[in-house]
C-alpha positions in Angstrom: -90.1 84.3 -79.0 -93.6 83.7 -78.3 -94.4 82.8 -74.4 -95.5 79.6 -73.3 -97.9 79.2 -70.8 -98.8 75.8 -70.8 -95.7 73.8 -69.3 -95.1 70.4 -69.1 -93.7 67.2 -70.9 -90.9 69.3 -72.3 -88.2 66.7 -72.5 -88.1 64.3 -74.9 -85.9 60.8 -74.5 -84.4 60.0 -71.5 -82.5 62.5 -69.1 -81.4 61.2 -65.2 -80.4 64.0 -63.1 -79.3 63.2 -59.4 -77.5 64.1 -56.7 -74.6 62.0 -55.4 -73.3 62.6 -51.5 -69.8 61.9 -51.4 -67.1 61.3 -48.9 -63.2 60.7 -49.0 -60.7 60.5 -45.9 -57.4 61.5 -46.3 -54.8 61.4 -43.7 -57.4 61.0 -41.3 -59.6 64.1 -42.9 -63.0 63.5 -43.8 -64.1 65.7 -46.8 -67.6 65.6 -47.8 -69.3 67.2 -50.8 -72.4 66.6 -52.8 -72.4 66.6 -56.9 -75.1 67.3 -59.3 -75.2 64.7 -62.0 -76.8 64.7 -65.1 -76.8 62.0 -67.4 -78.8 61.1 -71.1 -78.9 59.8 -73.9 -78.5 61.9 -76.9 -82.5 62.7 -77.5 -82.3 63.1 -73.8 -79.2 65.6 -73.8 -80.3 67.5 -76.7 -83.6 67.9 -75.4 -82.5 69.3 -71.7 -79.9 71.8 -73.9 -82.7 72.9 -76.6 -85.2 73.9 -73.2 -82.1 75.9 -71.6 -82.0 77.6 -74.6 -85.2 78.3 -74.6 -85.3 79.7 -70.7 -81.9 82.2 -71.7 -83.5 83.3 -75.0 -86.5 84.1 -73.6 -87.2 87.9 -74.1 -89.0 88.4 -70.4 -89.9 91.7 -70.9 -91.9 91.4 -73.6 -94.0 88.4 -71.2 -97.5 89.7 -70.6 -97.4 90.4 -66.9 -100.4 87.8 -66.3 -98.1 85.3 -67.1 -94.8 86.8 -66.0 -95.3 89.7 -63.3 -92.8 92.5 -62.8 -89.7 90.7 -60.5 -90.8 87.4 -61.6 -88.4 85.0 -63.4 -89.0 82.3 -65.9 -88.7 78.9 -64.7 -89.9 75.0 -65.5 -90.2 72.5 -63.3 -88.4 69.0 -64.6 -90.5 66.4 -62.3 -89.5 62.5 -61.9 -91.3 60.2 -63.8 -92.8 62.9 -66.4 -89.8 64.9 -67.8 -87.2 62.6 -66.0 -86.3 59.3 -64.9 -88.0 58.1 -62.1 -84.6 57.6 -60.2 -84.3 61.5 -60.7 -84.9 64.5 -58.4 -87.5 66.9 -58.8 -85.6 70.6 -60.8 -86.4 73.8 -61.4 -84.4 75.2 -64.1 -84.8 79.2 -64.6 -83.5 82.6 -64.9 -81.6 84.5 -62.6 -82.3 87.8 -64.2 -85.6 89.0 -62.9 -88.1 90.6 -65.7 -88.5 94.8 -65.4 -85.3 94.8 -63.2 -82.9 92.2 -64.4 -82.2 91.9 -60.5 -80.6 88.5 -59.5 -82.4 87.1 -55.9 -80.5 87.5 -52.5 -79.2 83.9 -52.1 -77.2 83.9 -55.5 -72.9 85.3 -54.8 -71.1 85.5 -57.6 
């Protein structure tokens, strides 16, 4: 797979993706947790599944290192009002597998 430099615009139709803060009591308990929601329609849907495809197929080694160094990952920014919806939250969708060591970053537990 050839490596794209140039980024941008790379959804096509209409994709929403949010977060929703949520609370419930029960038997006096509060429970909070946030979701992740991520809503289409099918040009939309097909369009977010087709770029994820994209990211995980992506052979990062082969990357010139100008435009992927050693340790760095591929990624794409998903921005409100350009990819997304405007009611949407700025993403970054990307690998976890870094290129030359396939090392994951610190934060990520499995």
């Amino acid at each position: 797979m050839k490596y794209k430099q140039l980024k941008g615009n790379e959804i096509e139709g209409k994709l929403d993706i949010y977060i929703s803060h949520n609370e419930d009591e029960h038997d006096g308990k509060i429970t909070k947790w946030d979701e992740i929601l991520i809503h289409g329609n099918p040009e939309g849907l097909k369009s977010f599944a087709k770029l994820l495809i994209e990211i995980a197929e992506l052979n990062q080694e082969k990357a010139e290192d100008k435009y992927l160094p050693i340790g760095g990952r591929e990624y794409y920014h998903l921005r409100p009002g350009i990819e997304l919806s405007n009611s949407s939250i700025e993403v970054i969708v990307g690998r976890l597998d870094a290129k030359g060591t396939g090392e994951f970053y610190d934060r990520y537990k499995s």
